[in-house]
Backbone as numpy.savetxt, mean C-alpha at the origin, in Angstrom:
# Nx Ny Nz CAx CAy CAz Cx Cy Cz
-19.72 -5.89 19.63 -18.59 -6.03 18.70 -18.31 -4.69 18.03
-17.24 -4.35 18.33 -16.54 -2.90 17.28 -16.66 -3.16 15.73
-16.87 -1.59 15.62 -17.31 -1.53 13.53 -16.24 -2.09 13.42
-14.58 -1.86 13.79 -13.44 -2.95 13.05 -13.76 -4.35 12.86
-13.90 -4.83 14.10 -14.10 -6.41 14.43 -14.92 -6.93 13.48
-16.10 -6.08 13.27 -17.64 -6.57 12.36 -16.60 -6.56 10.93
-15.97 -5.38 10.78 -15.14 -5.26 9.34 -14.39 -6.56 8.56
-13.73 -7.30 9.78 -12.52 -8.06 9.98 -13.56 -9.43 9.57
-14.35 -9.46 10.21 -15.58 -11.01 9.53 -15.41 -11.26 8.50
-15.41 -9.88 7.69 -15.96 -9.94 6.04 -14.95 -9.28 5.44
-13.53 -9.37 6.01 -12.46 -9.13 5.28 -11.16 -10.32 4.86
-10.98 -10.14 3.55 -10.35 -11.48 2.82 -8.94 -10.93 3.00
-8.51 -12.17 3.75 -7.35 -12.09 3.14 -6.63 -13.55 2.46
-5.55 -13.02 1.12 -5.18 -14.18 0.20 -3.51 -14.12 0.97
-3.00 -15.10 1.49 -1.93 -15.81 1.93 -0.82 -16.42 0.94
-0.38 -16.21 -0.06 0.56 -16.46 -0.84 1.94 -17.49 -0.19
2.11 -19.03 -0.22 2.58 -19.31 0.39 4.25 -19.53 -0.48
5.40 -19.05 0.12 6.64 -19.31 -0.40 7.51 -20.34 0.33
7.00 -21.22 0.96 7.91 -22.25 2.14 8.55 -21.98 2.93
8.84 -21.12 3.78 10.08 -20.83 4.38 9.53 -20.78 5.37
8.15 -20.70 5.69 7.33 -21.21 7.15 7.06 -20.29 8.32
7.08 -18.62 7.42 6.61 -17.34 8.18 5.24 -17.56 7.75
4.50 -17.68 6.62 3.43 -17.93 6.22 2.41 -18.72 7.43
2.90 -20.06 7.55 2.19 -20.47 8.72 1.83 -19.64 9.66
2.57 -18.74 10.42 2.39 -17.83 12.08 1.98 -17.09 11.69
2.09 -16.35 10.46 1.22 -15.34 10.07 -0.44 -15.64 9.55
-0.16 -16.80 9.42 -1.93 -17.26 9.10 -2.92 -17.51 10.56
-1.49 -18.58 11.27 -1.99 -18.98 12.90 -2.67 -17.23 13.33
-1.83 -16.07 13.61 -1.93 -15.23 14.31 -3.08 -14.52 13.33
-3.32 -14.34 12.17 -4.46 -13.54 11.76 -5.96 -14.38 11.75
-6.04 -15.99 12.24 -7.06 -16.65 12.38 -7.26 -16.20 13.53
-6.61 -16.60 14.73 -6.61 -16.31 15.73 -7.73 -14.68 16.50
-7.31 -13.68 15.29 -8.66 -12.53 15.16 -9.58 -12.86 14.54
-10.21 -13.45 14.08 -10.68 -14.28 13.40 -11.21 -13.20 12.00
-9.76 -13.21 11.45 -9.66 -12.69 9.90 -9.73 -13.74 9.33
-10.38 -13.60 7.81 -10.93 -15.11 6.86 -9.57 -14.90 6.08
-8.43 -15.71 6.26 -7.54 -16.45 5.45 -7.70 -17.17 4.01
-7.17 -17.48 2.95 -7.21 -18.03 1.89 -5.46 -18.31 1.50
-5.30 -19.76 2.08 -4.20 -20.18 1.40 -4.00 -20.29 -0.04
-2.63 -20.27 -0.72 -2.42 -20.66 -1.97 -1.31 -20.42 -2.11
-0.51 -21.51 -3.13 0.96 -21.56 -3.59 1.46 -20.51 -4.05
2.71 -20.87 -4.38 3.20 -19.59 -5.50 2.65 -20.21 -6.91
3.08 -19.10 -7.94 2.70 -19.61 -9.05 1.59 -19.29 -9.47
1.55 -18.35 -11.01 0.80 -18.14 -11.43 -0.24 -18.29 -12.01
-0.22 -19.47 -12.22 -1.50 -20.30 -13.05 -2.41 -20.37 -12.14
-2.90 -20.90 -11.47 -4.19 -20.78 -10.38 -4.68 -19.22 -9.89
-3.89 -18.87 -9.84 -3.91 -17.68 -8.77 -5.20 -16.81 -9.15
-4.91 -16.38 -10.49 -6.30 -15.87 -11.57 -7.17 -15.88 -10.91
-7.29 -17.43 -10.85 -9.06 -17.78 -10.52 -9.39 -17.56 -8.92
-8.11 -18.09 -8.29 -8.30 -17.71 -6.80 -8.42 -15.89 -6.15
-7.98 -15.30 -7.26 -8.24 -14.06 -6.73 -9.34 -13.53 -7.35
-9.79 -14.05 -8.17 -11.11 -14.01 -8.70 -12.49 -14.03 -7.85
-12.34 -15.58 -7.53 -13.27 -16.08 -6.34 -13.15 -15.72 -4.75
-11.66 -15.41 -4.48 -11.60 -14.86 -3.21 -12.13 -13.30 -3.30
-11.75 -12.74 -4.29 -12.06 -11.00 -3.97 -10.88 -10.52 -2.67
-10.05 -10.59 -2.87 -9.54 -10.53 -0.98 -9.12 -8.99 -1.25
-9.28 -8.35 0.21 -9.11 -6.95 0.18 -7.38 -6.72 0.20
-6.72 -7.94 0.86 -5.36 -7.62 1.28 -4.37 -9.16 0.62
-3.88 -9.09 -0.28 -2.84 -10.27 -0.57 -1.63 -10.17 0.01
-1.11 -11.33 0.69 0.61 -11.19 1.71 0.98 -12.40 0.47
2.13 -12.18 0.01 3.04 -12.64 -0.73 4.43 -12.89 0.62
4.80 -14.34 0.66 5.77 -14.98 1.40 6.71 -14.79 0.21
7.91 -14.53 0.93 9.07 -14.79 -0.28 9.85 -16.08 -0.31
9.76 -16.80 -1.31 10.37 -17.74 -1.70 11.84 -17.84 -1.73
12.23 -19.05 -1.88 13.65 -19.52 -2.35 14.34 -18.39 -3.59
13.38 -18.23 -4.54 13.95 -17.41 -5.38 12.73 -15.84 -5.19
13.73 -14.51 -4.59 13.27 -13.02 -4.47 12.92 -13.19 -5.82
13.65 -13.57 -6.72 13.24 -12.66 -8.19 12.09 -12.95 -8.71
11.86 -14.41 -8.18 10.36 -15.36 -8.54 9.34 -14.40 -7.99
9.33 -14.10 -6.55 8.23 -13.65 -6.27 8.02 -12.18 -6.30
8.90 -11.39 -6.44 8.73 -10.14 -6.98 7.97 -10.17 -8.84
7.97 -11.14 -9.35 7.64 -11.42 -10.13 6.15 -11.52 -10.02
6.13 -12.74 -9.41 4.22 -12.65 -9.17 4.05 -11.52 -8.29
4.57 -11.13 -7.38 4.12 -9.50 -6.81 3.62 -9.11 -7.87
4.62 -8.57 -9.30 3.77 -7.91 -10.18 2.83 -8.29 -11.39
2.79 -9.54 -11.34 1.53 -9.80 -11.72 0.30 -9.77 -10.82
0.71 -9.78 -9.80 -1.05 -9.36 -8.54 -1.29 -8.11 -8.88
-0.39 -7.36 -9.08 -0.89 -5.96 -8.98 -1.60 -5.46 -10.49
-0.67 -6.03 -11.50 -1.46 -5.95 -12.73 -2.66 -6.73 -12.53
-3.51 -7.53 -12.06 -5.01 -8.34 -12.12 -5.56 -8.02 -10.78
-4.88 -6.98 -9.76 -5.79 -6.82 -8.57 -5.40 -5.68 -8.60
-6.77 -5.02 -7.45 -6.06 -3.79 -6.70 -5.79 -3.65 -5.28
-6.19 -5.01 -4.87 -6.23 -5.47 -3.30 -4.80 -5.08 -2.82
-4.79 -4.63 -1.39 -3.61 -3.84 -0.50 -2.28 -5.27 -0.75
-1.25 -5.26 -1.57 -0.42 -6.44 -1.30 0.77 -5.83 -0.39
1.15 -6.89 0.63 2.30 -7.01 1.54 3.18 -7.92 0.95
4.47 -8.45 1.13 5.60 -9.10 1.17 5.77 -9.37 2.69
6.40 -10.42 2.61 6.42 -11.27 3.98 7.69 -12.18 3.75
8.42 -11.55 4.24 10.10 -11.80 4.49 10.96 -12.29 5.73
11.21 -13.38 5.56 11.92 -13.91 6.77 13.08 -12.82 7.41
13.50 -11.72 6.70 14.42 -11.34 7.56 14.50 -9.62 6.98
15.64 -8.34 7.66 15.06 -7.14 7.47 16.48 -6.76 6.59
16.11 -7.33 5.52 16.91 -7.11 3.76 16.57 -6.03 2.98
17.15 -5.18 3.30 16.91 -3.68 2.89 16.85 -3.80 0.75
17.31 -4.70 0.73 17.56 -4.85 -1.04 15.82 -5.66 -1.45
15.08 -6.53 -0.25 14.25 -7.42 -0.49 13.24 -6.73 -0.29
13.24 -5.63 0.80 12.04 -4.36 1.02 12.13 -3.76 -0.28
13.31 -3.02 -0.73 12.79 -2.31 -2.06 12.81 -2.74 -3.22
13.48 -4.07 -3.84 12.46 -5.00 -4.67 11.13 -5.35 -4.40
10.48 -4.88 -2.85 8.82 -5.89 -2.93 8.14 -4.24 -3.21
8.78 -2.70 -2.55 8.43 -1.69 -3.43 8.03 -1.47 -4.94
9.33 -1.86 -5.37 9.61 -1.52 -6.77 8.59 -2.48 -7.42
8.36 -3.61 -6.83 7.34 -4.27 -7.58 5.82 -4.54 -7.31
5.49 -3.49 -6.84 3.90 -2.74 -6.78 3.54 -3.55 -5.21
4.63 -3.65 -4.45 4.11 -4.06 -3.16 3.64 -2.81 -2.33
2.88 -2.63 -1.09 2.34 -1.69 -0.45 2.78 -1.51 0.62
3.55 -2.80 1.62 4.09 -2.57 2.34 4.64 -4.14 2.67
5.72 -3.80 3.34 6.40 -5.52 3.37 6.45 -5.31 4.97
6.36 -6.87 5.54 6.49 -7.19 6.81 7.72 -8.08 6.74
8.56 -7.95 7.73 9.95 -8.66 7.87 9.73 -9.24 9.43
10.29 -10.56 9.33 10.25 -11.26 10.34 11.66 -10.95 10.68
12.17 -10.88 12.16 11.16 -11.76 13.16 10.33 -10.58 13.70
8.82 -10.70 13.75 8.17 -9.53 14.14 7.33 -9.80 15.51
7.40 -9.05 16.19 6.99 -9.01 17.79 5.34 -10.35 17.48
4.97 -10.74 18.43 3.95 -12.03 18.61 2.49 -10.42 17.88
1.68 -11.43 16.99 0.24 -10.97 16.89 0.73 -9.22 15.99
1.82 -9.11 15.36 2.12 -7.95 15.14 1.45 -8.00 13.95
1.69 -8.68 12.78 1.07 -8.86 11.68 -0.77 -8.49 11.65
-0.93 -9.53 12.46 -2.32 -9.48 12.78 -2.70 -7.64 13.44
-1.73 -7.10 14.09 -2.16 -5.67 14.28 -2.32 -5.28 13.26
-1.33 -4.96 12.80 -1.01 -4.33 11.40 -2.31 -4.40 10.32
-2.61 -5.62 10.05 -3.85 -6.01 9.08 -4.77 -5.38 10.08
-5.42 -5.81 10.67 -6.34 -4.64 11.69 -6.43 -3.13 11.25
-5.06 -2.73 11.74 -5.05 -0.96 11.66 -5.51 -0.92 10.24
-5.45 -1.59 9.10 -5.60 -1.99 7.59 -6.94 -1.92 7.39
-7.75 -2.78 8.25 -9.26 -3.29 8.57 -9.95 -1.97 8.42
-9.41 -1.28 9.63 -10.22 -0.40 10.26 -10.16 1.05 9.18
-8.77 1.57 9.00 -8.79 2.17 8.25 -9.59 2.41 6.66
-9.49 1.21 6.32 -10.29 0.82 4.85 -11.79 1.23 5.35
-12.45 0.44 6.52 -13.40 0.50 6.89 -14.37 1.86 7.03
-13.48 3.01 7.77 -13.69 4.03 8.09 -13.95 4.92 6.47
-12.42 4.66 5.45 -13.12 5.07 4.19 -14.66 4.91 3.75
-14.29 3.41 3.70 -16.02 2.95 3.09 -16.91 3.35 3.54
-17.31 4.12 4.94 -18.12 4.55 5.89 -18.60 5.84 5.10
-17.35 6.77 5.25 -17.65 8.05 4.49 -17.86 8.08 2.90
-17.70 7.08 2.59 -18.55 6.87 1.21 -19.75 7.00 0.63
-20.40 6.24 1.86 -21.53 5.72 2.04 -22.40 6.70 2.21
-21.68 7.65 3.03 -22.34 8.59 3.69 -22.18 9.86 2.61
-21.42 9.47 1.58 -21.69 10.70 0.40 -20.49 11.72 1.02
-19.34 11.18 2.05 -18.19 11.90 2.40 -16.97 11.35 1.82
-16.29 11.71 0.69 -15.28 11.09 -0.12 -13.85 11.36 1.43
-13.34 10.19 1.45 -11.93 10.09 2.06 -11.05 11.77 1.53
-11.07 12.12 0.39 -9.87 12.59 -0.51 -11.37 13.16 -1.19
-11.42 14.65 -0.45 -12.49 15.43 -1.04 -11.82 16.31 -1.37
-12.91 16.55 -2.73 -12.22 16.83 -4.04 -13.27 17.31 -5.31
-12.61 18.32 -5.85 -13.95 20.09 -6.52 -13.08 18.88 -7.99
-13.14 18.21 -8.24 -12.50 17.83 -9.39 -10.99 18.08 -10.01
-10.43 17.48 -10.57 -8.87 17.39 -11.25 -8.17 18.68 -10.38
-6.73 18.06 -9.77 -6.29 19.60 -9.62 -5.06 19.19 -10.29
-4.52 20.45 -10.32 -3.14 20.38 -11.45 -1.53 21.26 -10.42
-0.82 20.54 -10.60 0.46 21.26 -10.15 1.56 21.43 -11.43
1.53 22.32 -11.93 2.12 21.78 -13.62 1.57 21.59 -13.95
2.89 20.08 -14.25 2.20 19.29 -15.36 1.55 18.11 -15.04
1.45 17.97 -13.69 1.13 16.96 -12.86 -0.32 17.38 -12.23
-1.40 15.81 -12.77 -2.87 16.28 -12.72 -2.98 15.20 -11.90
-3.96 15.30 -10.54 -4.69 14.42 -10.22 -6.22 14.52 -9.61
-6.18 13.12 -10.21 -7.72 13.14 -10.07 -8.32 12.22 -8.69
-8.65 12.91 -7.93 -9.22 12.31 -6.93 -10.16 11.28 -6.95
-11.08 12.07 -7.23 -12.41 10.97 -7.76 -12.03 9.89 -8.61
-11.42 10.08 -9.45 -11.40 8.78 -10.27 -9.99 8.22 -10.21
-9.30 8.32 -9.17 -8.22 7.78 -8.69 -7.31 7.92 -10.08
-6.78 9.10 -10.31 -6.20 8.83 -11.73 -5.18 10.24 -11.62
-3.84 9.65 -12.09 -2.50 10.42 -12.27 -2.11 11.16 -13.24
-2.05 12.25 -13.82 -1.30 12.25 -15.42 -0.12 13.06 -15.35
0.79 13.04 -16.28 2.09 14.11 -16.08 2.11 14.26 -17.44
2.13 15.63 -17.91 1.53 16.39 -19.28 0.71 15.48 -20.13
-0.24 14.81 -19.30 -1.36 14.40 -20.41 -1.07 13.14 -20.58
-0.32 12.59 -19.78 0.22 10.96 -19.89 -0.46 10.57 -18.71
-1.41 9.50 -18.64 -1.57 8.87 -17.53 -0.61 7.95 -16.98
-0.45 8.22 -15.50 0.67 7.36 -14.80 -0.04 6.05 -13.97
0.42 5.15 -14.23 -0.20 3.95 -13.21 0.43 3.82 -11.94
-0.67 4.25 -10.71 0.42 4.03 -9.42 -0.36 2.51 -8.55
0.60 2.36 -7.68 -0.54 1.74 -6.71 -0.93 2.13 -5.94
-1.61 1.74 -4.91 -3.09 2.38 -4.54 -1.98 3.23 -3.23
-0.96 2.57 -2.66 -0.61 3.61 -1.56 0.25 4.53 -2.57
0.78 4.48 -3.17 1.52 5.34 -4.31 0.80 6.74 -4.36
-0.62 6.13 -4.92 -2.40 7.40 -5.10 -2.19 7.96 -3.59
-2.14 7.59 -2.67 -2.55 8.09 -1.15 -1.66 8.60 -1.26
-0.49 8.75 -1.12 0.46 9.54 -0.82 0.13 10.59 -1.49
0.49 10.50 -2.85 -0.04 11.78 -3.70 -1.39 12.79 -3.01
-2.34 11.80 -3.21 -3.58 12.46 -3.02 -3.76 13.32 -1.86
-2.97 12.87 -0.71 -2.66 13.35 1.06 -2.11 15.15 0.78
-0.76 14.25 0.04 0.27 15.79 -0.53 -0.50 16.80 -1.37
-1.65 16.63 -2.19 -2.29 17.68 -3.17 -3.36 18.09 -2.13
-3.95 17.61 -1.14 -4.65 18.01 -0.13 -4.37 19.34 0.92
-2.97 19.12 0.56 -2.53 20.71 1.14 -1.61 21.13 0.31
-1.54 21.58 -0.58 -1.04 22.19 -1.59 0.15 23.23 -1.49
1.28 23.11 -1.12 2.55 24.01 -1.35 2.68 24.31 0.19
1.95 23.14 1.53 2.17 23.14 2.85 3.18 21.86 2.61
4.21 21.66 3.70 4.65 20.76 4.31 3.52 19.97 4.85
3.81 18.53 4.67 3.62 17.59 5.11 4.32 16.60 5.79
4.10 16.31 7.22 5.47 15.37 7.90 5.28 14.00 7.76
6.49 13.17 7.95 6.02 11.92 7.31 4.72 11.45 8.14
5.37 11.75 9.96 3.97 11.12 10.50 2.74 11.54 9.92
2.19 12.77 9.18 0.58 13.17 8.85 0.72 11.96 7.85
1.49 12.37 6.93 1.28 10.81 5.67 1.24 9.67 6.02
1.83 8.89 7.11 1.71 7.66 7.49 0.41 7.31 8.29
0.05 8.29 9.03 -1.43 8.74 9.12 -2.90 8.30 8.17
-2.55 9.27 7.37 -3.46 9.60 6.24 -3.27 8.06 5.38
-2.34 7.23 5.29 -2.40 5.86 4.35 -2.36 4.90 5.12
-2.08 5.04 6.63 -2.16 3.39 7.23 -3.22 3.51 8.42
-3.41 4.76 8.68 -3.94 5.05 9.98 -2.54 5.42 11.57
-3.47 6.03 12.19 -2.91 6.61 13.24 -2.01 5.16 14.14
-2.83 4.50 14.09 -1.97 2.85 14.83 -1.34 1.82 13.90
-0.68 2.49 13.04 0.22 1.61 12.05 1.71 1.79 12.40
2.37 0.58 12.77 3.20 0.44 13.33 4.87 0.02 13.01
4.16 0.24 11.38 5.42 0.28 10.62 6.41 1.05 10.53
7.34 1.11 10.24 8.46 1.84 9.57 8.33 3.09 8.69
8.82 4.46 9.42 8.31 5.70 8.93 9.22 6.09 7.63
10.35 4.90 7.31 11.37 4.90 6.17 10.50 4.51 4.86
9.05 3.62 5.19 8.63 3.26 4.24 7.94 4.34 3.17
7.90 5.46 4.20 7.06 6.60 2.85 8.62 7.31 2.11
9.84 7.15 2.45 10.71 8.18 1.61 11.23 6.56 0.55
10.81 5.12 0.90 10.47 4.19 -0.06 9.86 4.67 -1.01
8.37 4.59 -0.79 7.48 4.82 -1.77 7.14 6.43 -2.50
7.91 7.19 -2.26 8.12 8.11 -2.55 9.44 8.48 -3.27
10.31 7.57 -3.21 11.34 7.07 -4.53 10.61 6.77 -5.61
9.82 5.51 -5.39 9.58 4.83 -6.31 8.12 6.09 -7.12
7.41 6.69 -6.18 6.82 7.60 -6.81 7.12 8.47 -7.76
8.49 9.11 -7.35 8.70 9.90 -8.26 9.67 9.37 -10.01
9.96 8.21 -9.68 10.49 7.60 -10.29 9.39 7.60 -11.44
8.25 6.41 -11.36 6.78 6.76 -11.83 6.85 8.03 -12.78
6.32 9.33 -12.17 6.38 10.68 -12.46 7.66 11.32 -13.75
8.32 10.64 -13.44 9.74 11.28 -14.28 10.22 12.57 -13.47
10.06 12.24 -12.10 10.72 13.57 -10.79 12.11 12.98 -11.00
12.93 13.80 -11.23 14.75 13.82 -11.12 14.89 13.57 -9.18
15.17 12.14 -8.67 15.07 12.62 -7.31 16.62 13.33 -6.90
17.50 13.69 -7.95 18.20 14.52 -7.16 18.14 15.74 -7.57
17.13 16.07 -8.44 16.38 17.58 -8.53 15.02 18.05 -8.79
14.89 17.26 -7.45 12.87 16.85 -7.46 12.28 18.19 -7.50
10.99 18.10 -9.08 10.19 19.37 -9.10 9.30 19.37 -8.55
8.16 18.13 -8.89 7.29 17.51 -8.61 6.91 17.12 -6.97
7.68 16.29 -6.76 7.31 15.94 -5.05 8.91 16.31 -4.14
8.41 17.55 -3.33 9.97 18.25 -3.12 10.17 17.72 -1.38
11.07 17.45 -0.78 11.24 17.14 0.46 11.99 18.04 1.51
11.77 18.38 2.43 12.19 18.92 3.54 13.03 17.82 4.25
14.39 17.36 4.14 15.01 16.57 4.62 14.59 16.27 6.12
14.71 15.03 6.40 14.08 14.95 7.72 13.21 14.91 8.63
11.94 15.89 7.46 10.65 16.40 7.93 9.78 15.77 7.36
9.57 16.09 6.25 8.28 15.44 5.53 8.41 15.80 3.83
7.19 15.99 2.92 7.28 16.22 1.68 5.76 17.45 1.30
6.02 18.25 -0.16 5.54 18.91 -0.01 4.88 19.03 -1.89
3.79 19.57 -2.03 3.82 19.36 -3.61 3.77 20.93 -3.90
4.95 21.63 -5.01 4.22 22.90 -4.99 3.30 23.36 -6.12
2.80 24.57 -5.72 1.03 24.75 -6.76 1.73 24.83 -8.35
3.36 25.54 -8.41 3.66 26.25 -9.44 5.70 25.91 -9.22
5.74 25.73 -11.17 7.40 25.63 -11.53 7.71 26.68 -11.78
């Protein structure tokens, strides 16, 4: 059995169900690898305790009858977890992707998606996480790092996963941190989207390369970056993004 596969035994995932009955095929197809599932409704009252007792590394939020409802509990998961959350959308609603952004989602899956795709996807997720924890272990930080570096006014802290912009700590989510952390890793180099989509999903992630100039809105947004006179996180149209050492 592959270190992923062994990974995938002992990896939770919480299933957020919104009715609309993508939830089901997406549960069928990630049992099917035999990833440990944890159903549960919408609605916040239970959930607490279920993400409590589940621990799950990855929460998929189904979208309901009402977007605004579940962008809603989106951001209450993210305020009481730090587990990887997806959105899981019956259809490819460019307004419903960047509401499940804007509301501390990590990456959204839109149906109709090729057979067992989901289930890739969580995989490349598996493995990637996996491979971190490895070099952990081994006393090799993912995002190695001599302590705090500073661009400005913009500090981050590797080690302790932590943002500030003149002395204000910023709350990101965890792919929000990767992105950043990828971009301060080479410091006043270009970065193309593929290295970043790389560096946060892994090399076999099969998503949408639109999703990092997503989360890189919403990043700089975060930051107080002007994105139509970005200081902070500057872009090479077309290419990639770049952080520089000095304003």
């Amino acid at each position: 059995m592959s270190d992923t596969a062994t990974a995938a035994t002992s990896f939770g995932v919480l299933l957020i169900e919104g009715g609309t009955g993508c939830a089901d095929l997406a549960t069928d197809s990630l049992r099917r690898e035999g990833i440990l599932v944890t159903i549960a409704a919408g609605g916040t009252g239970a959930l607490l305790a279920i993400v409590a007792k589940a621990q799950p590394q990855m929460i998929i939020v189904e979208v309901g009858a009402s977007v605004a409802d579940t962008m809603s509990l989106c951001r209450y998961l993210r305020s009481v977890s730090d587990a990887h959350i997806a959105v899981l959308t019956a259809g490819h609603d460019a307004q419903t992707t960047i509401a499940g952004f804007d509301a501390g989602a990590d990456e959204v899956f839109a149906e109709p998606l090729r057979t067992g795709e989901i289930a890739c996807r969580v995989r490349t997720f598996i493995g990637h996480r996996h491979r971190g924890s490895v070099q952990r272990s081994l006393g090799r930080a993912p995002e190695e790092s001599d302590g705090p570096r500073r661009f400005g006014p913009l500090t981050i802290d590797a080690d302790r996963r932590q943002v500030f912009v003149s002395g204000r700590q910023i709350d990101l989510t965890r792919t929000q941190f990767d992105i950043l952390a990828t971009l301060a890793r080479n410091p006043d180099r270009l970065t193309t989207r593929q290295e970043l989509q790389n560096a946060v999903w892994g090399p076999s992630w099969s998503g949408s390369s639109n999703n990092i100039d997503v989360h890189i809105g919403h990043l700089r947004r975060k930051l107080g970056d002007d994105p139509a006179h970005p200081t902070l996180v500057l872009n090479v149209r077309g290419v990639g993004y770049r952080l520089p050492m000095s304003h």
